[in-house]
N, C-alpha and C positions, 0 to 999 in steps of 0.2 A: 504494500500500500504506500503511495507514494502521498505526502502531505504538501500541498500548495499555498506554503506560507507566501504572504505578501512581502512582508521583508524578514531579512534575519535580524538575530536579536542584537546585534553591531547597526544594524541601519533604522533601526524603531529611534523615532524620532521625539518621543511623548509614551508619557504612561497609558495613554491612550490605544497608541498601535502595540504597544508590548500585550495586554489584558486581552487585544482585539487577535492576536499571533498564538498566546495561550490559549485564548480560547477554542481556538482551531485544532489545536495538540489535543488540549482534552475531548474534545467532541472525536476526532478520531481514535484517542484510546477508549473512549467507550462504545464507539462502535465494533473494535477490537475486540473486546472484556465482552461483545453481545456477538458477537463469531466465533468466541473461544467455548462462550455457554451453547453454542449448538452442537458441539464437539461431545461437551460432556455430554447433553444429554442422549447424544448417538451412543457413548460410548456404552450405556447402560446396557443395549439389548447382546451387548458380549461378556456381561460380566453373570456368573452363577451362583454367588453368594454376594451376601450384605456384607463381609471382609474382603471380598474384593472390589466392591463399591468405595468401601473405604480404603484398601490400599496404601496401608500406611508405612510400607518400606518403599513404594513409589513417592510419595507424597514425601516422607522426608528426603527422598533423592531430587527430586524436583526443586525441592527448596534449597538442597546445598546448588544446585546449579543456578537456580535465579542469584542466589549469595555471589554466585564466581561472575556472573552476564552483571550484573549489578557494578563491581568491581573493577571491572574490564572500563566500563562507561564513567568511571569516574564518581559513582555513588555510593550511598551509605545500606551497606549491606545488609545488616538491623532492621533500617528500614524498610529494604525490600522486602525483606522475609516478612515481616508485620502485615503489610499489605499486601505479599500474597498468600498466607495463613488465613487472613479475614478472609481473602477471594476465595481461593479454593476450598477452604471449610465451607463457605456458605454454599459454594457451586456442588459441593461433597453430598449434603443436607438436601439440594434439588433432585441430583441426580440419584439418592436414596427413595426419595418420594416418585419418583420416576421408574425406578427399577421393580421396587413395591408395587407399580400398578399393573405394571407389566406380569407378574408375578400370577395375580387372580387371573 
């Protein structure tokens, strides 16, 4: 996905075009974070129990990897894990209710 900022953050001219450049970032990670949730919940009609729903030696493999992608880009690794803990536990919890319904 290629994002079509107006300017870079060197050429924002006012707090105005920074908030308005932001805003675009974010509007594209959550369109992201809402194609990543379709994944999960594809991912549910492979999975045969509720521990594999949960998947928790993936789940913490996944997070030492966002730790290192995090790293690499210059961020605070703590942080990424915190918000993607919230993401995926919450994304966890759907695709629980999903696989459950599947189930009947």
């Amino acid at each position: 996905m290629h994002i079509r900022n107006k300017c870079s953050a060197a050429q924002c001219s006012s707090m105005d075009d920074i908030r308005a450049e932001i805003d675009l970032l974010d509007q594209a990670v959550i369109r992201l974070i809402g194609q990543r949730y379709t994944y999960v919940l594809a991912a549910a009609k492979f999975k045969t129990s509720a521990t594999a729903v949960r998947a928790p030696a993936r789940f913490k493999a996944m997070l030492a990897q966002r730790r290192q992608w995090a790293e690499q880009e210059g961020l605070s690794a703590d942080a990424i894990e915190r918000l993607f803990t919230d993401l995926v536990n919450h994304f966890i919890e759907e695709e629980m209710q999903h696989w459950r319904q599947q189930q009947t």
